[in-house]
BALOBA-1460 file (C-alpha; in Angstrom, 3 decimals):
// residues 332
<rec num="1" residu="x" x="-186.423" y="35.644" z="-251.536"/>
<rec num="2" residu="x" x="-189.301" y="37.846" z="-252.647"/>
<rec num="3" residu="x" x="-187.200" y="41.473" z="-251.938"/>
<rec num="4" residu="x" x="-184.628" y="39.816" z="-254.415"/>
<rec num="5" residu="x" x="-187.066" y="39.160" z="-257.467"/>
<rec num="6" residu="x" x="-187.477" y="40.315" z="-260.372"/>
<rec num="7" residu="x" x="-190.992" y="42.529" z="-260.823"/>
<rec num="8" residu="x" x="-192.125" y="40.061" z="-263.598"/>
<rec num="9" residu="x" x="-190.964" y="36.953" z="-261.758"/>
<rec num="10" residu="x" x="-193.507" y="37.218" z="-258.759"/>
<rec num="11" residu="x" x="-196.472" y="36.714" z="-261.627"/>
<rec num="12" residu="x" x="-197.080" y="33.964" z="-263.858"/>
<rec num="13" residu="x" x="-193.693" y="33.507" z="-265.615"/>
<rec num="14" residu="x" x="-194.923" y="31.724" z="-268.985"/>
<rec num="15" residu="x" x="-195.855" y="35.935" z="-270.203"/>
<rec num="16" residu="x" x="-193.962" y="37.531" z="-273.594"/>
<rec num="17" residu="x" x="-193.367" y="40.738" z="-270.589"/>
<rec num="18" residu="x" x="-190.960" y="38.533" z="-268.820"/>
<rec num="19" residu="x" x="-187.897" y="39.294" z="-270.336"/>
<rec num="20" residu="x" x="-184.945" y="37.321" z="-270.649"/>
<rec num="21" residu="x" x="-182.766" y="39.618" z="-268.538"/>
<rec num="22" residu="x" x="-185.261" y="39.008" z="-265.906"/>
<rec num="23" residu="x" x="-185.177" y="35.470" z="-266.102"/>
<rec num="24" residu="x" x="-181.385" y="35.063" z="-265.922"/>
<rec num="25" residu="x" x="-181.663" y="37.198" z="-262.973"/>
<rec num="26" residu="x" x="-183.941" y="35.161" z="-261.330"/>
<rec num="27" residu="x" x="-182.445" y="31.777" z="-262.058"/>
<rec num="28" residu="x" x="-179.431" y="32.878" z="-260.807"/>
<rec num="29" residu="x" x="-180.434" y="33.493" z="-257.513"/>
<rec num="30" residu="x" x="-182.859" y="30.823" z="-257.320"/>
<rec num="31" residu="x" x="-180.171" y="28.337" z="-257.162"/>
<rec num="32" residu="x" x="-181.410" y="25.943" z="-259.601"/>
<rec num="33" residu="x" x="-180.769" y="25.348" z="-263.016"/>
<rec num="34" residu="x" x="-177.638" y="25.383" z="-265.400"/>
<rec num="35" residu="x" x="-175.755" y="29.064" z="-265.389"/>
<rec num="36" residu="x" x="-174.203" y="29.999" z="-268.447"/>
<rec num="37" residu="x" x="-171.248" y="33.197" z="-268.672"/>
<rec num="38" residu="x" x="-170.007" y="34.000" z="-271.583"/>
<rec num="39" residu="x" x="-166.141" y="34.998" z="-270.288"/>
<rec num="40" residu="x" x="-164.548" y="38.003" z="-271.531"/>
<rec num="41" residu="x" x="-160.494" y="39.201" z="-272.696"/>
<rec num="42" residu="x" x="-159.583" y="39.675" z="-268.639"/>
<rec num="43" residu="x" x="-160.339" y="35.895" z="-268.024"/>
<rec num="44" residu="x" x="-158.210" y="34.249" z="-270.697"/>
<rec num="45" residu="x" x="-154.536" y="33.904" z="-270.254"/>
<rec num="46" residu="x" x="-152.135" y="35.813" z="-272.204"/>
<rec num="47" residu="x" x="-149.668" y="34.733" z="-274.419"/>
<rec num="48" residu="x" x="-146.697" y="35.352" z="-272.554"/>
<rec num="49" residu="x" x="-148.082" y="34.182" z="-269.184"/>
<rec num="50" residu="x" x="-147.110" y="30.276" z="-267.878"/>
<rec num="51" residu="x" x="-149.239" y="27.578" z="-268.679"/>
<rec num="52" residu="x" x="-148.860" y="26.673" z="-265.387"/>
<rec num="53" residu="x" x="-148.484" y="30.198" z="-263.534"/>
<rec num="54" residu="x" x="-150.628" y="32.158" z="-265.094"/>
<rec num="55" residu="x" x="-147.963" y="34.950" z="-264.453"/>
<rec num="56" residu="x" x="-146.008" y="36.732" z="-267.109"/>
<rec num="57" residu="x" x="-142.956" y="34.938" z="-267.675"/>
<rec num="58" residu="x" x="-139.399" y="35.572" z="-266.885"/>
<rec num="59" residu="x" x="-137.189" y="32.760" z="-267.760"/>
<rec num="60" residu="x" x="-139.172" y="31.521" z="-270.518"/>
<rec num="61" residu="x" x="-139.098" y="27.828" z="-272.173"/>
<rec num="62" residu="x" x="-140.922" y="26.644" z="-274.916"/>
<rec num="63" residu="x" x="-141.997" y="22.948" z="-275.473"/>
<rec num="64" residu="x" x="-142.217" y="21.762" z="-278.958"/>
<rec num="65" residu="x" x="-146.131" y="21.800" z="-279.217"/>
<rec num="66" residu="x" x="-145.520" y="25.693" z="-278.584"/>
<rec num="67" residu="x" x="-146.429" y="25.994" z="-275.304"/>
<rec num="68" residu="x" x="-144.650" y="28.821" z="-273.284"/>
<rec num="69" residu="x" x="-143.640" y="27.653" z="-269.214"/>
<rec num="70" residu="x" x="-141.541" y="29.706" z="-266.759"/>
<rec num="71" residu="x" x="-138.321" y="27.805" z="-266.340"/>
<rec num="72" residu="x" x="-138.422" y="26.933" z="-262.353"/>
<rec num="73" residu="x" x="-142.365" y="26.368" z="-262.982"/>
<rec num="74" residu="x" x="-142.171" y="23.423" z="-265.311"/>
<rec num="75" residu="x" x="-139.221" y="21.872" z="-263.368"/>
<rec num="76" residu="x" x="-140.876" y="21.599" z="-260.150"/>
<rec num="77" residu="x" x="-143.552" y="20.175" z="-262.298"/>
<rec num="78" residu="x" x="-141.456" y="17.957" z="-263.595"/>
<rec num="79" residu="x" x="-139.587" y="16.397" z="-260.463"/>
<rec num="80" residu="x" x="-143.069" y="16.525" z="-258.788"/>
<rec num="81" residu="x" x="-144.714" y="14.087" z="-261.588"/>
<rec num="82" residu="x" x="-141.427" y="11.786" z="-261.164"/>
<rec num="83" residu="x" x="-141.972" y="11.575" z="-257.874"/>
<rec num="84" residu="x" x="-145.369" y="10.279" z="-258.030"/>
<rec num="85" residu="x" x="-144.647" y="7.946" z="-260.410"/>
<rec num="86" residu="x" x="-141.766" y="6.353" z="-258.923"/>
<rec num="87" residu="x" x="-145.024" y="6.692" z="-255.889"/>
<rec num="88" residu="x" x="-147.557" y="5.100" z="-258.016"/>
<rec num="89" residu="x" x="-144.803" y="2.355" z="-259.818"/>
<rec num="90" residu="x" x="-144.037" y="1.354" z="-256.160"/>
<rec num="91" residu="x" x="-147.682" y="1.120" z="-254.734"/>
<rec num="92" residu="x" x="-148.503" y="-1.441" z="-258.444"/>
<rec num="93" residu="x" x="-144.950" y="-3.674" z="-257.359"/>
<rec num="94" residu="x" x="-146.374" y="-4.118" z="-253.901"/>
<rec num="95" residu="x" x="-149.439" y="-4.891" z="-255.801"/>
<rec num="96" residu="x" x="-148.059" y="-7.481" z="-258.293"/>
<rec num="97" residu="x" x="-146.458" y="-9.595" z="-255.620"/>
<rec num="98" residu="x" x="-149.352" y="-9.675" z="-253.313"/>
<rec num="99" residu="x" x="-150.812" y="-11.083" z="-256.129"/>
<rec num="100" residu="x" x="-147.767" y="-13.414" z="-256.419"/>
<rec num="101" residu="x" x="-148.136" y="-14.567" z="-253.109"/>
<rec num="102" residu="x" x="-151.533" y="-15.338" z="-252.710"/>
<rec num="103" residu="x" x="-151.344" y="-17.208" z="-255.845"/>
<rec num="104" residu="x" x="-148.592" y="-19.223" z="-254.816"/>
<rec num="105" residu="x" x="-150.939" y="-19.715" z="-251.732"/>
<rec num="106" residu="x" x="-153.843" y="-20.875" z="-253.258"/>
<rec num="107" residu="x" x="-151.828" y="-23.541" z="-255.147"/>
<rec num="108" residu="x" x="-150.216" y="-24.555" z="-252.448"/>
<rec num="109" residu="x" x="-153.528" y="-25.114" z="-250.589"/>
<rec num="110" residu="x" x="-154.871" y="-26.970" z="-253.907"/>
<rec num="111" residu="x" x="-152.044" y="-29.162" z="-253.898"/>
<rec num="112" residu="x" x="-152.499" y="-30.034" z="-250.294"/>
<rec num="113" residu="x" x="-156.029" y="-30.803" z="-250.662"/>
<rec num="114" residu="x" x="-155.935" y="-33.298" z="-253.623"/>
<rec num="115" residu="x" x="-153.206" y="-35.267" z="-251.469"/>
<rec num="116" residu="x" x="-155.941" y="-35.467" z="-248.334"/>
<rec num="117" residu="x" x="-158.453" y="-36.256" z="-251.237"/>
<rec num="118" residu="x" x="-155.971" y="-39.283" z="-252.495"/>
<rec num="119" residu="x" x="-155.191" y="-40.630" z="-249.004"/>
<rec num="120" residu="x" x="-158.893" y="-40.403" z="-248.107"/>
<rec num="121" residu="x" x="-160.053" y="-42.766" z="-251.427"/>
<rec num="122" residu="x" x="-156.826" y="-44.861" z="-250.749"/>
<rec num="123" residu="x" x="-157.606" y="-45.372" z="-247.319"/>
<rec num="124" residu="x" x="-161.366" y="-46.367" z="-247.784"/>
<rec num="125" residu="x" x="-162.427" y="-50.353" z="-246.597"/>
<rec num="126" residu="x" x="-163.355" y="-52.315" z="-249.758"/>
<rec num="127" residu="x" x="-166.910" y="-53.033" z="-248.779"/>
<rec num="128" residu="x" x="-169.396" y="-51.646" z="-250.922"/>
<rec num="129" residu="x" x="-171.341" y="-50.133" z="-247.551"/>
<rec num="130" residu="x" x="-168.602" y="-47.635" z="-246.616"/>
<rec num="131" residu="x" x="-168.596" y="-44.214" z="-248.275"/>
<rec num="132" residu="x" x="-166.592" y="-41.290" z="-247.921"/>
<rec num="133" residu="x" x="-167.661" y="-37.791" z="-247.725"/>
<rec num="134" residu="x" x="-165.130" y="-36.357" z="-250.233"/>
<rec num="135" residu="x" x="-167.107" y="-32.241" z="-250.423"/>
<rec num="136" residu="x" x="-164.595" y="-31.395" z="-247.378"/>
<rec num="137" residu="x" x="-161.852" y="-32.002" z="-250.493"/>
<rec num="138" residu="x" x="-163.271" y="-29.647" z="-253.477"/>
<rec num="139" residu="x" x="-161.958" y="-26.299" z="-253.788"/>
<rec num="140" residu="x" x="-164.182" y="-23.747" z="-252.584"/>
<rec num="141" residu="x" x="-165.684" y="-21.259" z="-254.640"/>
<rec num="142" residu="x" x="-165.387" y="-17.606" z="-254.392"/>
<rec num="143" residu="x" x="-168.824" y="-16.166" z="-253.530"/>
<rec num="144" residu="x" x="-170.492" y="-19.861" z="-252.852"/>
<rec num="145" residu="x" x="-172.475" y="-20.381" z="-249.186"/>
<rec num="146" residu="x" x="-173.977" y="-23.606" z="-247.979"/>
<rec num="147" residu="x" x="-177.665" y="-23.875" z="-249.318"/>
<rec num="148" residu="x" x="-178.791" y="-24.748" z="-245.403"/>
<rec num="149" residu="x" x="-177.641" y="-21.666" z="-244.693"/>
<rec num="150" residu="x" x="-178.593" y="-19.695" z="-248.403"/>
<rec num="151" residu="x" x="-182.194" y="-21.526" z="-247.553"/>
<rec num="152" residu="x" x="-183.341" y="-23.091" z="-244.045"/>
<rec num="153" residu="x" x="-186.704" y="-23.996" z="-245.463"/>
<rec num="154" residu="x" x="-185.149" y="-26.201" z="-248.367"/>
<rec num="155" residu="x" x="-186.705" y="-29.689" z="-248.067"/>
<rec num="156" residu="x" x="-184.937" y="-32.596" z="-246.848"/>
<rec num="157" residu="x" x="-184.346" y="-36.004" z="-249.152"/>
<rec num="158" residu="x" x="-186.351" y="-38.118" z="-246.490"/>
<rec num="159" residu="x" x="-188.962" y="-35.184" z="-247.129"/>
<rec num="160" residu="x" x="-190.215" y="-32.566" z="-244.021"/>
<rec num="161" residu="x" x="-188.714" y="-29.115" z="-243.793"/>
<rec num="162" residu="x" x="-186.035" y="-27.596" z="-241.638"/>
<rec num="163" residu="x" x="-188.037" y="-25.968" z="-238.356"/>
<rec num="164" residu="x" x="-184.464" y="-26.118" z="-236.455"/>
<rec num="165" residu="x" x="-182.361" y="-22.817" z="-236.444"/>
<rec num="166" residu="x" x="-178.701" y="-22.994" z="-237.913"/>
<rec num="167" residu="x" x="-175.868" y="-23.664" z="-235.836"/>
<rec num="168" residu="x" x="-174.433" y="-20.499" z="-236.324"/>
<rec num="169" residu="x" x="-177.539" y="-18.267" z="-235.452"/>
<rec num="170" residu="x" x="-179.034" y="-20.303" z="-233.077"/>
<rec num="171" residu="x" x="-178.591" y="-18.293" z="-229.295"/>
<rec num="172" residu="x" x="-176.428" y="-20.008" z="-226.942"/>
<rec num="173" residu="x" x="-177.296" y="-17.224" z="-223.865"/>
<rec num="174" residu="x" x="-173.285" y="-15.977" z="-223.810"/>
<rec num="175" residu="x" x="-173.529" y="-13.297" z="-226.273"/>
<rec num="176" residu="x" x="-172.542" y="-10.753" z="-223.723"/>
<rec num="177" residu="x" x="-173.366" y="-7.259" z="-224.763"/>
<rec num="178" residu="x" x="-174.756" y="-6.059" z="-228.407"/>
<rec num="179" residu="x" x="-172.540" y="-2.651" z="-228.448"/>
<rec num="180" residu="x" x="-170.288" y="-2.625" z="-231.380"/>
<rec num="181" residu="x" x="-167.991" y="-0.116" z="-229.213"/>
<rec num="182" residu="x" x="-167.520" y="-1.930" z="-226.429"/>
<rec num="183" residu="x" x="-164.191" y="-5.091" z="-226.013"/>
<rec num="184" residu="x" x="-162.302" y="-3.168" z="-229.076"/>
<rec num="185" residu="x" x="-164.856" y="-3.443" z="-231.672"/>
<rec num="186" residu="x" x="-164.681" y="0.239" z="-232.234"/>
<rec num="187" residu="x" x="-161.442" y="-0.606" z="-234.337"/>
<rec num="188" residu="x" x="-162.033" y="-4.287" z="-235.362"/>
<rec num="189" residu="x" x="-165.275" y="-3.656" z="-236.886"/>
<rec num="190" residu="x" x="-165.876" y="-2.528" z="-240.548"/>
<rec num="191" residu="x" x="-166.984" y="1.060" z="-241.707"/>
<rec num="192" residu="x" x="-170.349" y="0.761" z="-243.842"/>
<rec num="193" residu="x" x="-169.589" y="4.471" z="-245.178"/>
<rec num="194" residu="x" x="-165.688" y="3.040" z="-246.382"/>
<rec num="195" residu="x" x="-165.765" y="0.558" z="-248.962"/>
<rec num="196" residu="x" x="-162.150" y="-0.027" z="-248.873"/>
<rec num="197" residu="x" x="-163.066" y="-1.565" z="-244.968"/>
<rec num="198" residu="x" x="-166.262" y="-3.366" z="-245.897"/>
<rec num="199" residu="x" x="-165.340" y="-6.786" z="-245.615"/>
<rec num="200" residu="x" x="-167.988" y="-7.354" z="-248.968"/>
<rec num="201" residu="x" x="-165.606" y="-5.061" z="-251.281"/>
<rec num="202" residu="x" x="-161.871" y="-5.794" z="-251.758"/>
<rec num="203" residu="x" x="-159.910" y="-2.485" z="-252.381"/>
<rec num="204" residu="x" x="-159.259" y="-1.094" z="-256.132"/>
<rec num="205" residu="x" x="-156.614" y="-2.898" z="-258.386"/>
<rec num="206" residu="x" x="-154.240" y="-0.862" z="-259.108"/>
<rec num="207" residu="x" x="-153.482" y="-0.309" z="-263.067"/>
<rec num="208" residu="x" x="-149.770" y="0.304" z="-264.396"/>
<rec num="209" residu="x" x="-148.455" y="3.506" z="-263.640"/>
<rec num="210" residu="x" x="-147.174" y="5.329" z="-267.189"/>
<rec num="211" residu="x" x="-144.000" y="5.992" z="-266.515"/>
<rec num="212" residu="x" x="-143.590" y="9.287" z="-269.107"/>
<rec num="213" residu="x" x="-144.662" y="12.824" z="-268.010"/>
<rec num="214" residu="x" x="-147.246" y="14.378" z="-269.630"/>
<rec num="215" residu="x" x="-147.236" y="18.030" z="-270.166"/>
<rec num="216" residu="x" x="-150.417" y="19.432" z="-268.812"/>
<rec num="217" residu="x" x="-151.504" y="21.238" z="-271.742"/>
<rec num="218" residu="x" x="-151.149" y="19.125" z="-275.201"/>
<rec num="219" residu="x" x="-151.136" y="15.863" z="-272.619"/>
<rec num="220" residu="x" x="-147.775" y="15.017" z="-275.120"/>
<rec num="221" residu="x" x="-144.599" y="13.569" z="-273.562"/>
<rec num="222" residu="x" x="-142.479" y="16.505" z="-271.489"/>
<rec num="223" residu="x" x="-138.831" y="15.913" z="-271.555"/>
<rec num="224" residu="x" x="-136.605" y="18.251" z="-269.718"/>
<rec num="225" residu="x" x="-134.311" y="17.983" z="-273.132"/>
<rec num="226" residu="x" x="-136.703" y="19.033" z="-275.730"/>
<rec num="227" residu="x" x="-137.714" y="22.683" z="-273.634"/>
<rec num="228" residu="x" x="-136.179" y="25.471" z="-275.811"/>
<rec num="229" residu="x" x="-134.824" y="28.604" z="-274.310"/>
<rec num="230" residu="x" x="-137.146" y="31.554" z="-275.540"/>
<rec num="231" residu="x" x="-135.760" y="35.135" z="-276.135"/>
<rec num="232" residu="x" x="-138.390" y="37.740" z="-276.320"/>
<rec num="233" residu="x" x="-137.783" y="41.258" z="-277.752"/>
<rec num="234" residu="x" x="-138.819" y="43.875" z="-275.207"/>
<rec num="235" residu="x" x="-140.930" y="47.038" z="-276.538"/>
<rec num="236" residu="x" x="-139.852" y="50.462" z="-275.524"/>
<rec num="237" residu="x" x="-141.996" y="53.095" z="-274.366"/>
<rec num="238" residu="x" x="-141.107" y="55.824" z="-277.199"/>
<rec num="239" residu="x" x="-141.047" y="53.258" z="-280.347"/>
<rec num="240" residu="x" x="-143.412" y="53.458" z="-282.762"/>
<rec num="241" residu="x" x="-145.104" y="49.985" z="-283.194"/>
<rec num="242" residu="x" x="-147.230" y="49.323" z="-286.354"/>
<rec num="243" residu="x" x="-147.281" y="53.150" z="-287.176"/>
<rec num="244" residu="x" x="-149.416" y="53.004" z="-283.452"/>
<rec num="245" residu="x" x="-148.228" y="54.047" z="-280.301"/>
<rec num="246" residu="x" x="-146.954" y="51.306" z="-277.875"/>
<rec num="247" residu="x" x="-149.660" y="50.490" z="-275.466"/>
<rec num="248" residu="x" x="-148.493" y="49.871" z="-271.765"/>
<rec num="249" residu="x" x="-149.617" y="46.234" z="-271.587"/>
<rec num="250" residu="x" x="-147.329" y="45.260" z="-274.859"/>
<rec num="251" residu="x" x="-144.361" y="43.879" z="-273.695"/>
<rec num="252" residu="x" x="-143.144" y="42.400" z="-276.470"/>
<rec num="253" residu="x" x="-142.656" y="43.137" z="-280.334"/>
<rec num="254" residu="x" x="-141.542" y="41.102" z="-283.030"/>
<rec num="255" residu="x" x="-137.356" y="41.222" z="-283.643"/>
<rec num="256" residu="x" x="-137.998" y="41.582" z="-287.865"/>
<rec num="257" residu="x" x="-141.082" y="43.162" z="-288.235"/>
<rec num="258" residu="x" x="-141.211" y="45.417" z="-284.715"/>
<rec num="259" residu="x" x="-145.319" y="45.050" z="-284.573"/>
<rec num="260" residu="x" x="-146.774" y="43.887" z="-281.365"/>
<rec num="261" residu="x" x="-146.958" y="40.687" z="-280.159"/>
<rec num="262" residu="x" x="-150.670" y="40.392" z="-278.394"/>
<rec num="263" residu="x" x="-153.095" y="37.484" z="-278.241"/>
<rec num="264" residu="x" x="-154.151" y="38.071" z="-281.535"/>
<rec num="265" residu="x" x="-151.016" y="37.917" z="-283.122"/>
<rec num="266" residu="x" x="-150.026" y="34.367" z="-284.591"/>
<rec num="267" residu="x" x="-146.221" y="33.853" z="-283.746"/>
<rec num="268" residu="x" x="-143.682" y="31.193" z="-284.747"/>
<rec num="269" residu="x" x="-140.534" y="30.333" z="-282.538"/>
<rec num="270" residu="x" x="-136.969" y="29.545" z="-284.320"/>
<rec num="271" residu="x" x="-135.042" y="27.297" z="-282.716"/>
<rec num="272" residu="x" x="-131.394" y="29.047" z="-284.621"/>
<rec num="273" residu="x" x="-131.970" y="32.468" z="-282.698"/>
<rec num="274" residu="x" x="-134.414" y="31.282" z="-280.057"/>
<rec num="275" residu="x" x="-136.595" y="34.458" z="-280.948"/>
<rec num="276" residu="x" x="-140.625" y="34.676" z="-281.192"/>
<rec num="277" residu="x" x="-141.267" y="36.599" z="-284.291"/>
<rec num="278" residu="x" x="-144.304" y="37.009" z="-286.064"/>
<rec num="279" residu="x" x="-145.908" y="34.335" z="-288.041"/>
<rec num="280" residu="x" x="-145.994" y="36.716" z="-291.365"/>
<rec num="281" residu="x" x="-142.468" y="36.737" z="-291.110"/>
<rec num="282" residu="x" x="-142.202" y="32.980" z="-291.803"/>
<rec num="283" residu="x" x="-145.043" y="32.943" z="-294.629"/>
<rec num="284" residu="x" x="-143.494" y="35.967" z="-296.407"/>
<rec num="285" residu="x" x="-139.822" y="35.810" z="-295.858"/>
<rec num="286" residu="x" x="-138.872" y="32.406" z="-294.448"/>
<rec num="287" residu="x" x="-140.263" y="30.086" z="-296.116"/>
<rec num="288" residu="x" x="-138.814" y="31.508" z="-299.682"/>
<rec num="289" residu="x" x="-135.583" y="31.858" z="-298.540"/>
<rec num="290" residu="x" x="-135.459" y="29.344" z="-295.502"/>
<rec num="291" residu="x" x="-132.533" y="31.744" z="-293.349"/>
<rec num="292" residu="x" x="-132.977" y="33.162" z="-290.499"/>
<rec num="293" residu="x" x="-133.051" y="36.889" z="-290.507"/>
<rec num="294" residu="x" x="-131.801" y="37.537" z="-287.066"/>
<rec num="295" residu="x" x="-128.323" y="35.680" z="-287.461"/>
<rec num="296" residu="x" x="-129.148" y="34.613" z="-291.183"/>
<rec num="297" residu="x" x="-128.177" y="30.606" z="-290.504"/>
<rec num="298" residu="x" x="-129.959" y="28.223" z="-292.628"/>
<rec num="299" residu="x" x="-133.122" y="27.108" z="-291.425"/>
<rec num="300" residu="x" x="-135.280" y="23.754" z="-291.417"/>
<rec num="301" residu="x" x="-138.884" y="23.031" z="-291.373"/>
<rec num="302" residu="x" x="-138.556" y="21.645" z="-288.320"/>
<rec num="303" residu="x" x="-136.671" y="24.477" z="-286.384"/>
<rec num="304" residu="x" x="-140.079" y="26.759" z="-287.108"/>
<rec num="305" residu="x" x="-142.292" y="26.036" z="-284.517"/>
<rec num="306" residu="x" x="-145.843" y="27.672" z="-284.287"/>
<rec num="307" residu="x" x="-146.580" y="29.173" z="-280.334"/>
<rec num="308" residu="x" x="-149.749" y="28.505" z="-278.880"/>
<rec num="309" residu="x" x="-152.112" y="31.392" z="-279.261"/>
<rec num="310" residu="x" x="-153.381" y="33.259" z="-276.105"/>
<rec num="311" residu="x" x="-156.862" y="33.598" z="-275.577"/>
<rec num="312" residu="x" x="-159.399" y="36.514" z="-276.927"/>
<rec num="313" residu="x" x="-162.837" y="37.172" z="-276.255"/>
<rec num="314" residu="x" x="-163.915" y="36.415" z="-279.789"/>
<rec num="315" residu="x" x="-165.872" y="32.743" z="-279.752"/>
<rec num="316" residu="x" x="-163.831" y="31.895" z="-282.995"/>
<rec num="317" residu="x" x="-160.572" y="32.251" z="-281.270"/>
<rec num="318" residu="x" x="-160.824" y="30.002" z="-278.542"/>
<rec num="319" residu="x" x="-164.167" y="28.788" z="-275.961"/>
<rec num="320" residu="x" x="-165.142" y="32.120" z="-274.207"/>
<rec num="321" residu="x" x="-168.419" y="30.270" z="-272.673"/>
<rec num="322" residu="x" x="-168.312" y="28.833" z="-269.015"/>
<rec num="323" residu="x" x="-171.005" y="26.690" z="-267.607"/>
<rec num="324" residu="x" x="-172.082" y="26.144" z="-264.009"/>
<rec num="325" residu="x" x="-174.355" y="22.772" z="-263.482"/>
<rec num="326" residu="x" x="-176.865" y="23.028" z="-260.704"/>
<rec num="327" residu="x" x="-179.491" y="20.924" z="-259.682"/>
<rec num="328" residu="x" x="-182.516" y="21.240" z="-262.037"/>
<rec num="329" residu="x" x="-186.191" y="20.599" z="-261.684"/>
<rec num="330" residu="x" x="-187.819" y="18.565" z="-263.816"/>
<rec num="331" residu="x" x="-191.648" y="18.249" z="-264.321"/>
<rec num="332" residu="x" x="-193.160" y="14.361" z="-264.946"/>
């Protein structure tokens, strides 16, 4: 739309006076072309918001790659990814002994056809003048068409070519009607647009279900055993935090230290007090004496584990740049 335009774009756009502002602009509503956003603080989850949510959390677990999930959230997960594997396991079963049976089948059939084969040479009169027409015997081949049909023009041994139309296309004048809608067809024939119902294409193979849940973020295995119950330390309105004034949006402070707990604070969980403190807790205090300073039990390298960052709009922190592919003209 010229009304929508840019002043510079309605002119030659290869100028240094069309600006780069401009040209975003006009891309943009042009509808072609890749968009690019760079995405700011407001559009990154925080660090005390479900992974799967997005909503501050309220009954909050922990997983051991230090991911944070609201309780009932990552249940329902759960118990819905069971479900459609036991779904999916069933589906590959019915699968596997199709396969079974068809195999069994074909065998079968084989078996049957060397016997005809057998009877057929047993059976033959011992004069060298007889001969037995043993093709109807082989197995037939997946794919493989008769090459009268493949090729009516193919030349015959006694020489001459084949001016006589096929059996099976030649018209016998009871055809009837040509509508594929009409005597049921409408549900016996195929649907070109389906490839599942094109009777050329034989329907996906179904792989092996895994049978573990995944968590959604890390992709690692989620077991309902290994979630950790999280207790955060609630700020108060009048307490000094980091010799700063609490800010409305901090919820929650560190238990040792009392400084904020934001995105851009690195935390660690303990698994003896189930707290989130701050990560310069462990590299200062912890890991000289290795107790914990809320309840000051003995602590392992293993019980420290390191939460998942939320995101910033710093580039360094995490990817703050979205893309949106469009079509895209190219010149030959």
């Amino acid at each position: 739309n010229l009304k929508d335009m840019t002043r510079h774009g309605k002119n030659a756009t290869a100028s240094s006076f069309y600006s780069y502002a401009e040209r975003k602009k006009d891309a943009k509503q042009s509808g072609w072309g890749t968009l690019h956003e760079r995405l700011g603080a407001d559009s990154v989850k925080q660090f005390d918001c479900c992974s799967l949510t997005l909503v501050p959390v309220k009954d909050p677990v922990i997983t051991p790659q230090g991911h944070i999930f609201e309780r009932e959230a990552v249940l329902e997960y759960i118990l819905a990814k069971k479900k459609e594997i036991a779904k999916a396991t069933k589906a590959w079963e019915k699968q596997c002994e199709a396969e079974a049976q068809k195999e069994k089948e074909d065998a079968n059939a084989h078996n049957e056809r060397l016997i005809k084969k057998f009877n057929a040479l047993e059976g033959t009169p011992a004069h060298p003048g007889a001969k037995v027409d043993l093709s109807q015997f082989e197995t037939p081949r997946v794919g493989a068409t008769s090459s009268l049909v493949s090729n009516p023009l193919k030349r015959k041994s006694e020489g001459g070519l084949h001016t006589e139309p096929q059996e099976k296309v030649r018209a016998k004048g009871d055809e009837g009607t040509i509508s594929n809608m009409s005597d049921g067809r409408s549900k016996q024939l195929p649907s070109f647009w389906i490839p599942e119902l094109n009777p050329t294409a034989s329907a996906s193979k179904l792989e092996k279900p895994n049978q573990k849940v995944l968590c959604p973020i890390s992709t690692k295995p989620l077991k309902l055993k290994d979630l950790m119950t999280v207790k955060f330390t609630e700020s108060k309105a009048d307490e000094e935090v980091g010799h700063h004034a609490i800010k409305s949006k901090v919820r929650f402070i560190c238990p040792v230290t009392h400084d904020a707990l934001t995105n851009t604070t690195k935390c660690a969980y303990l698994k003896t007090s189930q707290a989130i403190v701050a990560y310069s807790v462990v590299e200062q205090l912890l890991k000289k004496e290795m107790i914990d300073p809320i309840n000051n039990k003995p602590l392992k390298e293993s019980d420290i584990v390191e939460v998942a960052r939320g995101g910033t709009g710093y580039a360094s922190t995490n990817d703050v740049k979205a893309k949106l592919y469009r079509p895209q003209l190219e010149l030959q």
